[in-house]
N, CA, C and O atoms as CSV, one atom per row, in Angstrom:
chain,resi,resn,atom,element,x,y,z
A,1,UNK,N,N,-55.065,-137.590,-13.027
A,1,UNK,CA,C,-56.332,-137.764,-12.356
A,1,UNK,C,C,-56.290,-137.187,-10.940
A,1,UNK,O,O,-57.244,-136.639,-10.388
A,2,UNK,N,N,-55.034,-137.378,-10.399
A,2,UNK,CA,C,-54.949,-137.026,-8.885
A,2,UNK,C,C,-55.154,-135.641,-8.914
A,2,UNK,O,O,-56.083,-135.152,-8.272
A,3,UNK,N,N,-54.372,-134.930,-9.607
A,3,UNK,CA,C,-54.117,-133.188,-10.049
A,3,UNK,C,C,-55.912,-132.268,-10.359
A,3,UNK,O,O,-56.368,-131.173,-10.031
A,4,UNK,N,N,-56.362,-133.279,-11.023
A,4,UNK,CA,C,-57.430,-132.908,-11.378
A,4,UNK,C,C,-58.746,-132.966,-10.073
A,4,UNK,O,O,-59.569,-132.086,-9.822
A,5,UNK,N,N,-58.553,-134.516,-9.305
A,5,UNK,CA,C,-59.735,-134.354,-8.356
A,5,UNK,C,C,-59.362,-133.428,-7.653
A,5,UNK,O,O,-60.224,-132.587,-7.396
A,6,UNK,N,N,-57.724,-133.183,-6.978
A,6,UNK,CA,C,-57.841,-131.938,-5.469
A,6,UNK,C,C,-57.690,-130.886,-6.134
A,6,UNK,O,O,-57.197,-130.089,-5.336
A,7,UNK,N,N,-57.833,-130.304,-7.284
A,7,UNK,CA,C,-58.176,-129.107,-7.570
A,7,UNK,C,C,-59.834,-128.935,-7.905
A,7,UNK,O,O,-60.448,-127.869,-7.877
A,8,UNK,N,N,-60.219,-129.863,-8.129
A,8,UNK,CA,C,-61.768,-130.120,-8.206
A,8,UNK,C,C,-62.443,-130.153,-6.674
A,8,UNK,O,O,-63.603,-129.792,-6.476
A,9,UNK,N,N,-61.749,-130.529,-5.851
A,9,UNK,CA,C,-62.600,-130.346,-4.631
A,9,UNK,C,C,-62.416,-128.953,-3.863
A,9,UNK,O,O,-63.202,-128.305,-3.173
A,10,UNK,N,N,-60.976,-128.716,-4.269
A,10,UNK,CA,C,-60.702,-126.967,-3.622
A,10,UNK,C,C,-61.517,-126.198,-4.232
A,10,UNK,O,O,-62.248,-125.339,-3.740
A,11,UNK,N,N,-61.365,-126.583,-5.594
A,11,UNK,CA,C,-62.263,-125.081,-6.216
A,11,UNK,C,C,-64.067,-124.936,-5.735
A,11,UNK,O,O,-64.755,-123.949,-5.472
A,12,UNK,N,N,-64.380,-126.424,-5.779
A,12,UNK,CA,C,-65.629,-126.621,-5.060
A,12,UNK,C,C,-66.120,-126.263,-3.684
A,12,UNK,O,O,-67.281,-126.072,-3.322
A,13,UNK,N,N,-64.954,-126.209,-2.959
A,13,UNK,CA,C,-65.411,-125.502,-1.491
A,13,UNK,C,C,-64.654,-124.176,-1.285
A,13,UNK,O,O,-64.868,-123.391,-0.361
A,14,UNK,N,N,-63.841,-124.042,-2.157
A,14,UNK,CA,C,-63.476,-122.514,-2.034
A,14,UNK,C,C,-63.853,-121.104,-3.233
A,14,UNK,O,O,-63.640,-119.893,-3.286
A,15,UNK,N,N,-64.664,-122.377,-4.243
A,15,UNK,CA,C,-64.722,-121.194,-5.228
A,15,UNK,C,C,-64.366,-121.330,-6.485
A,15,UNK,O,O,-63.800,-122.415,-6.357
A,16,UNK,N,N,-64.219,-121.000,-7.943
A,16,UNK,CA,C,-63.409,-121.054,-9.075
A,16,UNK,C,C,-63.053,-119.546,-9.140
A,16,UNK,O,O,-62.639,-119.576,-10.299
A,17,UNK,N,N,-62.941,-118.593,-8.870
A,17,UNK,CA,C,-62.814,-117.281,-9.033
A,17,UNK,C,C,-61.202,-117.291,-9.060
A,17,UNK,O,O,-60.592,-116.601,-9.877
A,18,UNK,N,N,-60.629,-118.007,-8.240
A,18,UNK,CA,C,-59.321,-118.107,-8.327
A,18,UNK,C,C,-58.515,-119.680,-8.213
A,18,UNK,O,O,-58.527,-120.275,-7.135
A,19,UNK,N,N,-57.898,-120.209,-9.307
A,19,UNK,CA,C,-57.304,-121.285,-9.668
A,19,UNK,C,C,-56.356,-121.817,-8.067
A,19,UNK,O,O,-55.199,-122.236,-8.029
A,20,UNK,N,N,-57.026,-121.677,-7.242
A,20,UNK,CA,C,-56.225,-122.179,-6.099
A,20,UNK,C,C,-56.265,-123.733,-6.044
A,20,UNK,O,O,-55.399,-124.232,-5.326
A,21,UNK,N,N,-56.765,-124.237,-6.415
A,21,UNK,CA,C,-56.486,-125.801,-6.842
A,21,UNK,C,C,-55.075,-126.141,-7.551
A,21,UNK,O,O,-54.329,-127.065,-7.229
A,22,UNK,N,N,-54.895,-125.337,-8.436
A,22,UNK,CA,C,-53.853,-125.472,-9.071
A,22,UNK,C,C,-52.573,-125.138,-8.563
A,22,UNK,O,O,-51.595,-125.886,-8.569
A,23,UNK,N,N,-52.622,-123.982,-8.122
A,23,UNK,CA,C,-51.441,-123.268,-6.925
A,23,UNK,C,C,-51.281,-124.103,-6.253
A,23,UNK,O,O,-50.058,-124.225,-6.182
A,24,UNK,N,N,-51.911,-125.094,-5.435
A,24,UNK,CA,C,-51.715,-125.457,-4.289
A,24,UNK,C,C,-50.994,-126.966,-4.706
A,24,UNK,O,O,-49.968,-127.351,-4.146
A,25,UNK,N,N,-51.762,-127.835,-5.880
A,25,UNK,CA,C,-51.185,-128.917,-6.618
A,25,UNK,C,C,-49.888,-128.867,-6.978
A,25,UNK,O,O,-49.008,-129.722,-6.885
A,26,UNK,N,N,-49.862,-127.340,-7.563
A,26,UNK,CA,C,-47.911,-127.428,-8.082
A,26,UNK,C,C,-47.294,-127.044,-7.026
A,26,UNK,O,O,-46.149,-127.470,-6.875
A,27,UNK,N,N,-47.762,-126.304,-6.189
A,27,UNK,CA,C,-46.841,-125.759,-5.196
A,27,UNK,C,C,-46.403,-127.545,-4.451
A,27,UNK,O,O,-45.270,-128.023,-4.497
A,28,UNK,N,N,-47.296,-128.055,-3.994
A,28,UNK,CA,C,-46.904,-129.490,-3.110
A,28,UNK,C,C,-46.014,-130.094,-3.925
A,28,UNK,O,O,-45.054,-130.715,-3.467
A,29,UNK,N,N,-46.336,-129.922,-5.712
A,29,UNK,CA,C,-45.416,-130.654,-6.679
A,29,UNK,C,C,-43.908,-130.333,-6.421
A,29,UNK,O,O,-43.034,-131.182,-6.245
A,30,UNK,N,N,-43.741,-129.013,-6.427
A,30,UNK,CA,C,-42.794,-128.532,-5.922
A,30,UNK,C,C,-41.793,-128.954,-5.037
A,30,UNK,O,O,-40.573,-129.067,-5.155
A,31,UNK,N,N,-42.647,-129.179,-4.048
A,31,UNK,CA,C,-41.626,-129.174,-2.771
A,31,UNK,C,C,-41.429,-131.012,-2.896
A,31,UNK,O,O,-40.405,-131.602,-2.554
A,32,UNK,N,N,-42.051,-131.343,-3.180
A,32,UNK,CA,C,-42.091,-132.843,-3.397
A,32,UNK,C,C,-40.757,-133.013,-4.425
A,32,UNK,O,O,-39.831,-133.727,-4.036
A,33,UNK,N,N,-40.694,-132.518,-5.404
A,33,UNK,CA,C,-39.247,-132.297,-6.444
A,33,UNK,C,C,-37.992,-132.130,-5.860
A,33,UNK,O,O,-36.994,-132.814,-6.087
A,34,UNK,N,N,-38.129,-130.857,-4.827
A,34,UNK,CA,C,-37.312,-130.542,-4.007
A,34,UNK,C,C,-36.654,-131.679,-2.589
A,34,UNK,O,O,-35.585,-131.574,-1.987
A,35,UNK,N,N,-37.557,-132.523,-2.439
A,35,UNK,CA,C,-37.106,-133.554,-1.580
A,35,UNK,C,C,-36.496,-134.792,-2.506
A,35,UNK,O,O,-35.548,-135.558,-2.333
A,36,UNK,N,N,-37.247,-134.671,-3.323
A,36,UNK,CA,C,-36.818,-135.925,-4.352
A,36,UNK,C,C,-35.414,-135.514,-4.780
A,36,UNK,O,O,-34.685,-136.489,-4.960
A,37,UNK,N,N,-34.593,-133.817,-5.082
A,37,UNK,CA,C,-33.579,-133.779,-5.603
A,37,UNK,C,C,-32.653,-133.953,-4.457
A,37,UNK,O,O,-31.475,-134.245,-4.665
A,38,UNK,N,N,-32.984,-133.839,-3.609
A,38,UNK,CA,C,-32.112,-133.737,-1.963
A,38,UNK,C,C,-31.744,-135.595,-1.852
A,38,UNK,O,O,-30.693,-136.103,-1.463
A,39,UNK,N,N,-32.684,-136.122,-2.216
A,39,UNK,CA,C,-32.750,-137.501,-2.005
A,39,UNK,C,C,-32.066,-138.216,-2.767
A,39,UNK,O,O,-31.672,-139.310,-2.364
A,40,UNK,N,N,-31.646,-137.581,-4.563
A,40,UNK,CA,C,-31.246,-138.103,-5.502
A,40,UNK,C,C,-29.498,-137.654,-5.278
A,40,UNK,O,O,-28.542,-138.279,-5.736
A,41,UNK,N,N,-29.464,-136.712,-4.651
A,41,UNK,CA,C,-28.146,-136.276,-4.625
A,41,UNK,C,C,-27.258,-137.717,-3.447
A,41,UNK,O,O,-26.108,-138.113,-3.637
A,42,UNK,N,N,-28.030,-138.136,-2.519
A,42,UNK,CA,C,-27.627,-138.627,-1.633
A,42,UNK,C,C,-27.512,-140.192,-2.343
A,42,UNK,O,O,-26.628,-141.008,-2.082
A,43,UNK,N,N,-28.350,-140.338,-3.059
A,43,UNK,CA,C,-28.274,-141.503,-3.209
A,43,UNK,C,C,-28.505,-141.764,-4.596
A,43,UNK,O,O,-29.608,-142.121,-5.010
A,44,UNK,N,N,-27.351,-141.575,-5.445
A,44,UNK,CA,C,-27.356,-141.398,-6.821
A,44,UNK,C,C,-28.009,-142.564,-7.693
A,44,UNK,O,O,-28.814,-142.295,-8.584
A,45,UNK,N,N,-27.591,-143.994,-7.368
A,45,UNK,CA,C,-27.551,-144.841,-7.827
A,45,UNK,C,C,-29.495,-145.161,-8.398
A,45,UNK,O,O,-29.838,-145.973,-9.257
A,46,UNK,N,N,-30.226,-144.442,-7.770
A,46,UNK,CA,C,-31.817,-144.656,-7.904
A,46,UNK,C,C,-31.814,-143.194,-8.894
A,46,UNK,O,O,-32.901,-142.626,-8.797
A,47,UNK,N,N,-30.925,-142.539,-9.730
A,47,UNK,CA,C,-31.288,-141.354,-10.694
A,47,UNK,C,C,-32.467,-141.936,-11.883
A,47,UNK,O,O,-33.239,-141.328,-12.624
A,48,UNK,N,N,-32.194,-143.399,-11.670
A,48,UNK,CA,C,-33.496,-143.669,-12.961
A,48,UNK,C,C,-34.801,-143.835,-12.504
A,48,UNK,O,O,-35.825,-143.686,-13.171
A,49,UNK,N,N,-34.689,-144.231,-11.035
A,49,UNK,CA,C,-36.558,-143.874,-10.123
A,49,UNK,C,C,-36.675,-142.414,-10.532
A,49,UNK,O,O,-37.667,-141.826,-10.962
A,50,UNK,N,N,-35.515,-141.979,-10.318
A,50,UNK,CA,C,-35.606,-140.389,-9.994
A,50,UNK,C,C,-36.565,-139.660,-10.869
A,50,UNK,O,O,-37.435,-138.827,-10.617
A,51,UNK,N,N,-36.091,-140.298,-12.136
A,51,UNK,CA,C,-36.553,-139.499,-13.610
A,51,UNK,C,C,-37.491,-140.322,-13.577
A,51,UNK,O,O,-38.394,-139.518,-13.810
A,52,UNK,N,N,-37.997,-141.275,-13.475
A,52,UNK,CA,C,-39.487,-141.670,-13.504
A,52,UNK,C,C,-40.468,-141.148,-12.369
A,52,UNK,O,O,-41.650,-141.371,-12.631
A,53,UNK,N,N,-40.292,-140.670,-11.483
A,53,UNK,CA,C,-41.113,-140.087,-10.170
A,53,UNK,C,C,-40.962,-138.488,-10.305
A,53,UNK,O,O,-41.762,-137.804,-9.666
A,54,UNK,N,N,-40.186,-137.977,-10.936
A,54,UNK,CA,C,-40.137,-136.287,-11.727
A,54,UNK,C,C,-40.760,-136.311,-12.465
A,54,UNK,O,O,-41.886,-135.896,-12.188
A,55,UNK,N,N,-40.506,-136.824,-14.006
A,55,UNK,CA,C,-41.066,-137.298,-15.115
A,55,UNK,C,C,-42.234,-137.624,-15.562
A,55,UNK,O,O,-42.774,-137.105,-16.538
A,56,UNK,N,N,-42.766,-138.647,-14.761
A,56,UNK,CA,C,-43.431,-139.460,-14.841
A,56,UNK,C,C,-44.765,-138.968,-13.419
A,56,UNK,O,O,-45.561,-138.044,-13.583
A,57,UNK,N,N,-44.723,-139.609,-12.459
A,57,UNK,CA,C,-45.517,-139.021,-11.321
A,57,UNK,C,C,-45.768,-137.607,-10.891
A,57,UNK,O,O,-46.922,-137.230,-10.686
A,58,UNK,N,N,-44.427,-136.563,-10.702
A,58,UNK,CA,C,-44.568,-135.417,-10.241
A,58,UNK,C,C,-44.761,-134.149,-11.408
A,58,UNK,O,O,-45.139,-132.978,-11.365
A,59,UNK,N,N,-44.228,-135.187,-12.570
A,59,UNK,CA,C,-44.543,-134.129,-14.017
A,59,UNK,C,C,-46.174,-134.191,-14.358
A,59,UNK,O,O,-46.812,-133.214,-14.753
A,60,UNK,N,N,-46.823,-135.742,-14.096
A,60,UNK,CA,C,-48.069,-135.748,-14.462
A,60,UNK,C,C,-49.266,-134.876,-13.484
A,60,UNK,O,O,-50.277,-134.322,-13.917
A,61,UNK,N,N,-48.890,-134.936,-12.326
A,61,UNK,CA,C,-49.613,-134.445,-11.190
A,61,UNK,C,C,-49.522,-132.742,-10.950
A,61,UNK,O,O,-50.453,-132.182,-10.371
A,62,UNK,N,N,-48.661,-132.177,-11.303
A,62,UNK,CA,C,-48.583,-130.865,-11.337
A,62,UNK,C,C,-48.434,-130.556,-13.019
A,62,UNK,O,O,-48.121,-131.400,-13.859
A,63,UNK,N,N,-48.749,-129.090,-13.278
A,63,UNK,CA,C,-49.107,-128.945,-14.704
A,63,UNK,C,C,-48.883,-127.535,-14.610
A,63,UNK,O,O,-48.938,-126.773,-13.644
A,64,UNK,N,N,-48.544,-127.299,-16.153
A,64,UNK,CA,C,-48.384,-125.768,-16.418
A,64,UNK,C,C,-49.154,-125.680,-17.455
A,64,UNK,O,O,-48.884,-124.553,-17.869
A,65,UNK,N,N,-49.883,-126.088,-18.106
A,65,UNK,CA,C,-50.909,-125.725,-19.313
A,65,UNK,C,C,-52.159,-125.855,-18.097
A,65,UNK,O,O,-53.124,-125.525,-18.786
A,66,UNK,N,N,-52.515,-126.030,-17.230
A,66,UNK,CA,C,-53.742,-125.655,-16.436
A,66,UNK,C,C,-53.759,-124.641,-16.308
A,66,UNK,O,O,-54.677,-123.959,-16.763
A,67,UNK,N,N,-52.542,-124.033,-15.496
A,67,UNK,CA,C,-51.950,-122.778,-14.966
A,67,UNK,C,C,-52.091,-122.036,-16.141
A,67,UNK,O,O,-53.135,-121.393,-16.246
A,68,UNK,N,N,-51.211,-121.975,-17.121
A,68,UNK,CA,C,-51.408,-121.263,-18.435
A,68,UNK,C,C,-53.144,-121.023,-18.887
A,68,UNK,O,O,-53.731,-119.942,-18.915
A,69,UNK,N,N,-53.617,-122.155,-19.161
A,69,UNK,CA,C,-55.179,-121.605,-19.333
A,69,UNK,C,C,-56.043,-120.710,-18.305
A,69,UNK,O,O,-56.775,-119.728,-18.426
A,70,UNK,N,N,-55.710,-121.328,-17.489
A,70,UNK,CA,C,-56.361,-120.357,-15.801
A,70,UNK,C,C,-56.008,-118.851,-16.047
A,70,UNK,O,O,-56.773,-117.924,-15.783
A,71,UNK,N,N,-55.222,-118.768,-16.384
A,71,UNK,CA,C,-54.266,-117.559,-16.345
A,71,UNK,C,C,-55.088,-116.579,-17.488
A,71,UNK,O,O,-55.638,-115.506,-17.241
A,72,UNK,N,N,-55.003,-117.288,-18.836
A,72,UNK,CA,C,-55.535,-116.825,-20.078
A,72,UNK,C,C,-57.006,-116.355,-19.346
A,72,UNK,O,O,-57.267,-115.154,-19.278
A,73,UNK,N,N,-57.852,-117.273,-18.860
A,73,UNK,CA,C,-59.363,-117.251,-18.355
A,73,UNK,C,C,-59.482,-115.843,-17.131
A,73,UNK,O,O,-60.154,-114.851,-16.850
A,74,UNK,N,N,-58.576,-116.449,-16.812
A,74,UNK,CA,C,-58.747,-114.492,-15.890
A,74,UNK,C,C,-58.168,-113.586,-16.233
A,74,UNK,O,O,-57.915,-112.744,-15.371
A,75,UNK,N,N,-57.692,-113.344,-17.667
A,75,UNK,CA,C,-57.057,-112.288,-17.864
A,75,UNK,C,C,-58.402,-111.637,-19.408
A,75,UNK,O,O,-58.648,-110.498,-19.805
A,76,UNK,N,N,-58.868,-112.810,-19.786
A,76,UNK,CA,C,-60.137,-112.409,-20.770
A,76,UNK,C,C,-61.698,-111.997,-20.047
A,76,UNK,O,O,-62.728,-111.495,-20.496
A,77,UNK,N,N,-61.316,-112.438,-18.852
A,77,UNK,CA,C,-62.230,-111.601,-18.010
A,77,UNK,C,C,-62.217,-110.567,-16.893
A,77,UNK,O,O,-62.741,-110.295,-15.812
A,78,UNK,N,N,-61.331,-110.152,-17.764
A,78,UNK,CA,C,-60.565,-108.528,-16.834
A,78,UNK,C,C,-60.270,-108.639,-15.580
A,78,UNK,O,O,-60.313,-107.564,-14.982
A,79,UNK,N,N,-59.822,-110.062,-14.602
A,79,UNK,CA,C,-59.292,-110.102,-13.888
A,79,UNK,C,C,-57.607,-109.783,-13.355
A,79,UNK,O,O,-56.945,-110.664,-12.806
A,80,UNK,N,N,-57.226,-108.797,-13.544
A,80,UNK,CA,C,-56.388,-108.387,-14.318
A,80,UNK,C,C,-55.029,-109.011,-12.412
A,80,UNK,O,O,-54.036,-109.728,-12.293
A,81,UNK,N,N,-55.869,-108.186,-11.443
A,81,UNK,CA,C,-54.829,-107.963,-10.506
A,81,UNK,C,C,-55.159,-109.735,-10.149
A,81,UNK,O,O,-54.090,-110.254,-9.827
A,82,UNK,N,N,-56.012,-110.488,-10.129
A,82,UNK,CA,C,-55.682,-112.188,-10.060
A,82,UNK,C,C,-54.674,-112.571,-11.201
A,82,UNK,O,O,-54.007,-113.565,-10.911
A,83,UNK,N,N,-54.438,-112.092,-12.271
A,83,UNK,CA,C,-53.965,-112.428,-13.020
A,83,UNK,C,C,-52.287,-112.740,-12.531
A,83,UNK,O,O,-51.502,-113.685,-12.457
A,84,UNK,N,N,-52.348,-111.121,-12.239
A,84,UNK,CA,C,-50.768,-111.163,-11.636
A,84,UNK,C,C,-50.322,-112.023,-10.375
A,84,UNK,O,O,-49.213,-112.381,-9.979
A,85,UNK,N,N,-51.620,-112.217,-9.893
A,85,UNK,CA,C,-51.503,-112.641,-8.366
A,85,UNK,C,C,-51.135,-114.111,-8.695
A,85,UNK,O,O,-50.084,-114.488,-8.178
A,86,UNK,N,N,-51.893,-115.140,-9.563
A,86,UNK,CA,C,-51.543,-116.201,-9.982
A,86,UNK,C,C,-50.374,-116.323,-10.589
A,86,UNK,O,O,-50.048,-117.497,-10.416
A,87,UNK,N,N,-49.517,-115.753,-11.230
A,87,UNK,CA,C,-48.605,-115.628,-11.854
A,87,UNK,C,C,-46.936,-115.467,-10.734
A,87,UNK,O,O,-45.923,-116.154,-10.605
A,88,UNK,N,N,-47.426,-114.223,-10.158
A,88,UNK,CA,C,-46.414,-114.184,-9.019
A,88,UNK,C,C,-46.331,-114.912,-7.983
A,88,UNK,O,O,-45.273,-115.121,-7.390
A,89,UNK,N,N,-48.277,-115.723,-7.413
A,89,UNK,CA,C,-47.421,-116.758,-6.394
A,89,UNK,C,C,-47.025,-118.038,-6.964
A,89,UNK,O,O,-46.235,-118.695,-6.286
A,90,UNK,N,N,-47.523,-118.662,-8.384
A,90,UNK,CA,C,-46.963,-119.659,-8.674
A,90,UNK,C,C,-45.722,-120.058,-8.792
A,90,UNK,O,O,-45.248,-121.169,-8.556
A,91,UNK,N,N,-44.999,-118.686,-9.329
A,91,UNK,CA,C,-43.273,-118.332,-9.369
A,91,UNK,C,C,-42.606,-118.474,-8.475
A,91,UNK,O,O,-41.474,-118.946,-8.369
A,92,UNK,N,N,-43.717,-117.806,-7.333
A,92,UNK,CA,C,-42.824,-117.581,-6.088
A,92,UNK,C,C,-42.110,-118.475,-5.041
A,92,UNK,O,O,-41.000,-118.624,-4.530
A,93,UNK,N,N,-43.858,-119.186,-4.993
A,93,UNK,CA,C,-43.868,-119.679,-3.770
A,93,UNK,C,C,-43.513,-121.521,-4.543
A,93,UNK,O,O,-43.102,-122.388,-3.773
A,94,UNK,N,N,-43.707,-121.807,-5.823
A,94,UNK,CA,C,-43.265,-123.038,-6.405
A,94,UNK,C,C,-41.319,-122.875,-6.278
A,94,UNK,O,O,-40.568,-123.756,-5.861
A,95,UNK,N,N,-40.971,-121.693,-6.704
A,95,UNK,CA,C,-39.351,-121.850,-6.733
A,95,UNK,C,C,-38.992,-122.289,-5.213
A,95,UNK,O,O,-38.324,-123.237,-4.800
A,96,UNK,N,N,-39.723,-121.191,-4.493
A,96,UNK,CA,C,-39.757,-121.139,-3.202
A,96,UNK,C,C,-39.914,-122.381,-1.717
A,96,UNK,O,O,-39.500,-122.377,-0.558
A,97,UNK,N,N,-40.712,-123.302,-2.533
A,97,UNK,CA,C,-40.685,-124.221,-2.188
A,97,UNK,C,C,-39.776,-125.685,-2.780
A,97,UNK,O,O,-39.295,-126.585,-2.092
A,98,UNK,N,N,-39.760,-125.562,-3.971
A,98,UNK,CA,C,-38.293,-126.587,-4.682
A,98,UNK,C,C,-37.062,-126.481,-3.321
A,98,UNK,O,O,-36.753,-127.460,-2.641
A,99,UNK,N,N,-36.537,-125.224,-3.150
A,99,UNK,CA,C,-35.637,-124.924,-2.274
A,99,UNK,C,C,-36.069,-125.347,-0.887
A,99,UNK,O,O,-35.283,-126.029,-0.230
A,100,UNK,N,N,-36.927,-125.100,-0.515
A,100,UNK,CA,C,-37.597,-125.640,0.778
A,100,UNK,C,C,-37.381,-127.146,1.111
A,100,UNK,O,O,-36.787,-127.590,2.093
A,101,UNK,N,N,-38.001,-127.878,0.062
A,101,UNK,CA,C,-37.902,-129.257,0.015
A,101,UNK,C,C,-36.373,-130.124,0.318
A,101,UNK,O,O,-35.914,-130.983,1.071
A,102,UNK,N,N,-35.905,-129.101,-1.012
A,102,UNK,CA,C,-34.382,-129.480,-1.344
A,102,UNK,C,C,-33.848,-129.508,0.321
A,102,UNK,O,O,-33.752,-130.609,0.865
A,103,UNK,N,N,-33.500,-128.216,1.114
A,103,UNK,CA,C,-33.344,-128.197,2.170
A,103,UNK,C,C,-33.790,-128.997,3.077
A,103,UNK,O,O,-33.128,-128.929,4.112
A,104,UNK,N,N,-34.698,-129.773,3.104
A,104,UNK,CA,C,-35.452,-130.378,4.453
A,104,UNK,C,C,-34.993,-132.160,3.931
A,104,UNK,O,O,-34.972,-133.248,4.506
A,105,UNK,N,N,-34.760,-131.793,2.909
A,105,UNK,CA,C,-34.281,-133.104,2.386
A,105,UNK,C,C,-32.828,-133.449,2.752
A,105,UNK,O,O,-32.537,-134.639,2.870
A,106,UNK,N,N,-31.990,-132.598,2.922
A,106,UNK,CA,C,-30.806,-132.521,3.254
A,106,UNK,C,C,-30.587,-132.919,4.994
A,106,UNK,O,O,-29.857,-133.754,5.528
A,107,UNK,N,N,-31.522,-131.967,5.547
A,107,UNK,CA,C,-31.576,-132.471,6.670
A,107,UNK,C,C,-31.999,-133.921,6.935
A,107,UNK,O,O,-31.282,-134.611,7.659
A,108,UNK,N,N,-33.176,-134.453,6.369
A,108,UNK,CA,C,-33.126,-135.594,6.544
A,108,UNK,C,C,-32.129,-136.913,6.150
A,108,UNK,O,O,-31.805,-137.859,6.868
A,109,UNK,N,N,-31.729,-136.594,4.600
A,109,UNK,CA,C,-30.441,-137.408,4.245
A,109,UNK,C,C,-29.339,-136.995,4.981
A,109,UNK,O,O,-28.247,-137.539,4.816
């Protein structure tokens, strides 16, 4: 539900032409993973919150069958260079940020 309203309000003030609701949902998912693994390393004994707040919270809230359909939807409407564009920053800037997190998490643990 959460995943769904702030991509529902981005796309509403910025547009549907491009799935930036979604980018922006997994990307935060992301980095949110990335603190959570920084956090799990430090403090092993909570690995079963762990897998329920991955799993469970950060698996439900970010999504790859949105992304996947988004993707399909601008590519059947010859959006060809969004196509790639969604594709390469979701890769990018989601790996990109896991590591980010991971890191800032370290610093803080």
């Amino acid at each position: 539900m959460l995943r769904f309203a702030i991509a529902n309000v981005i796309a509403r003030r910025w547009g549907v032409q491009f799935p930036l609701g979604t980018l922006l949902v997994n990307s935060s998912a992301a980095l949110m993973m990335g603190l959570l693994a920084a956090w799990l390393a430090v403090f092993p004994a909570y690995t079963g919150w762990g897998q329920v707040i991955a799993g469970g919270l950060l698996g439900s809230y970010s999504t790859v069958s949105s992304f996947s359909l988004q993707t399909l939807i601008l590519w059947q409407s010859h959006h060809y260079r969004q196509v790639l564009l969604n594709i390469g920053l979701s890769f990018g800037l989601c790996l990109s940020l896991v590591l980010v997190g991971f890191k800032l998490g370290n610093l803080i643990w």
